[in-house]
N, C-alpha and C positions, 0 to 999 in steps of 0.2 A: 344852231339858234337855241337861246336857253328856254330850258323846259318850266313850265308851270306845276307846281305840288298842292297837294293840301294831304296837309301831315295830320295824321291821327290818334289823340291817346288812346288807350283800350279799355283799361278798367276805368268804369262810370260814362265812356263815350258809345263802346261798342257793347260795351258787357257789363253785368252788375259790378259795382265795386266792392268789394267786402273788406271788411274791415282785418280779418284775420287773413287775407289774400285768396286768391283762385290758386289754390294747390293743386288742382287734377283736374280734370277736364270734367267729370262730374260736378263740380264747383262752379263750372262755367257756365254762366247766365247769356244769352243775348237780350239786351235790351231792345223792347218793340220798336221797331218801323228801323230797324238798324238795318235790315236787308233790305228794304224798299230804296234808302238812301246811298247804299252802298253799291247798287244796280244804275243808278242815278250817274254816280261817281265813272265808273264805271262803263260809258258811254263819253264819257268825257274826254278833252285830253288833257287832264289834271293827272298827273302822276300822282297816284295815294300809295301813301307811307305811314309805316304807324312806327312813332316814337314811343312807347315805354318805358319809365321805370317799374324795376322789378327785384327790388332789393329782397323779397325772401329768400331767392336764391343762397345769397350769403347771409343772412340771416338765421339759415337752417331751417326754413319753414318746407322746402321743398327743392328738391335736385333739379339741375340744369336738365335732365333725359324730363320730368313731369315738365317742364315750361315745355323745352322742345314739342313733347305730346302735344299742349294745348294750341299753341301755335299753327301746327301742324292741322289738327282738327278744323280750329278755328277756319284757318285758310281754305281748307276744303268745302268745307260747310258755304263759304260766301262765295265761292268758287258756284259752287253747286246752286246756289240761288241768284247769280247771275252776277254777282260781284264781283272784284281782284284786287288785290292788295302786290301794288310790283316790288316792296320792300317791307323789310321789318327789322327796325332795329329794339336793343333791350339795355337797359343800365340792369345789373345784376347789383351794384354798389347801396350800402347802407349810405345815407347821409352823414354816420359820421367818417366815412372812410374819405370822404375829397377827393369824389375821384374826376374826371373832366366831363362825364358823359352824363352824370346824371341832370337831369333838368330839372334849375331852370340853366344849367350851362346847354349851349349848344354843340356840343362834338355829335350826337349821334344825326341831327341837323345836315352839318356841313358835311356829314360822310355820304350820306345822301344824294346830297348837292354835287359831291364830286363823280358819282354815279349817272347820274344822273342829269349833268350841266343844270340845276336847278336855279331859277330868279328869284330868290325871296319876294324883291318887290313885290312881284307876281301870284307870289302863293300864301297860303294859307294857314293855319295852327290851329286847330279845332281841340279844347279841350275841357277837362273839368274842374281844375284847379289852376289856383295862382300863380305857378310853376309853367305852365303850357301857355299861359297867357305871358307870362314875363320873357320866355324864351321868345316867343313869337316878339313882342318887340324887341328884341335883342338883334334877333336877326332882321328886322325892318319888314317882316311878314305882317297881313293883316290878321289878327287877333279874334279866335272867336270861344266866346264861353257858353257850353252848353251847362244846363240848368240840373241834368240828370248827375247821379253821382252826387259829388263834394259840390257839384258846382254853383248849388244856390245860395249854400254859406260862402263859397268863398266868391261869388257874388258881392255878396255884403263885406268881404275884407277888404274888397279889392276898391270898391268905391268909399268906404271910409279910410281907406290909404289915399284916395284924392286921384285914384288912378282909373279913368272912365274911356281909355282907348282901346276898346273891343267894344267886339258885337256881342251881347248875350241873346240865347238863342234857345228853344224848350228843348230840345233835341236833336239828334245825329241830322235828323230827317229836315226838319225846321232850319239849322244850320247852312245844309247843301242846298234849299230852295231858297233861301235867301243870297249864297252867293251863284246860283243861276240866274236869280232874279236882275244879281249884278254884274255878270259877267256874260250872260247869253248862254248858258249851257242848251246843250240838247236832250231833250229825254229820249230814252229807248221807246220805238212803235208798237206800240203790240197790237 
């Protein structure tokens, strides 16, 4: 039977976005109520995945072994506060390189999807830019823009493009209680 997702950006969803990139795990911010939501998730049976791009990589700003580091971190940390994360994928690609994966193309999506027999219908795109919202209707996922991050200007790009099909949302947290609100999730008991 196909699986339900809800795909996650990281920087500006899960983590500060910075504008010069998260090079080391020192660098790496978590944005407040991310672990509350992420515990949430996590109780669910939403398969979560995070899509990233992560063009410094090739850019020279930082080697594949720091993303790995942070990653790694990262994972354990939401591990560790109740969280999981069953995928991760990463576009290492500058935008001018063309390559298939960066979003708003969907390949790192459908890889996902083959992993994991995924429904778009069914699932989700939670992000903070234009790109994560336009992927999401690419693949016929429901569209959601969090506010954190890029995503209250591009907010405003997105609706003076005349394009108002996503949810905007103030946060990770805000997000996942809005599609519990619409799908019935469960919370964890404590």
């Amino acid at each position: 039977m196909p699986t339900r997702a809800i795909f996650l950006d990281r920087d500006g969803v899960i983590c500060v976005n910075r504008t010069d990139y998260v090079k080391t795990w020192d660098e790496f911010i978590f944005l407040p109520r991310v672990f509350d939501a992420l515990a949430q998730l996590a109780a669910s049976d939403f398969r979560v995945v995070i899509a990233t791009n992560q063009s410094g990589v090739n850019r020279g700003n930082m080697t594949q072994t720091a993303l790995d580091d942070i990653h790694a971190r990262m994972q354990s940390e939401i591990r560790a506060r109740g969280g999981r994360i069953d995928a991760l994928y990463f576009c290492p690609h500058a935008p001018e390189e063309n390559c298939e994966c960066r979003k708003p193309r969907t390949q790192m999506y459908r890889r996902a999807a083959e992993k994991f027999a995924i429904d778009f219908a069914r699932s989700y795109v939670i992000g903070d830019a234009v790109e994560d919202v336009q992927a999401a209707q690419a693949l016929g996922a429901r569209a959601i823009l969090v506010l954190t991050g890029r995503g209250a200007e591009h907010n405003g790009k997105l609706l003076d493009a005349g394009n108002s099909d996503f949810h905007a949302a103030i946060d990770l947290l805000d997000a996942v209680e809005w599609i519990e609100a619409r799908e019935g999730l469960k919370r964890n008991a404590k």
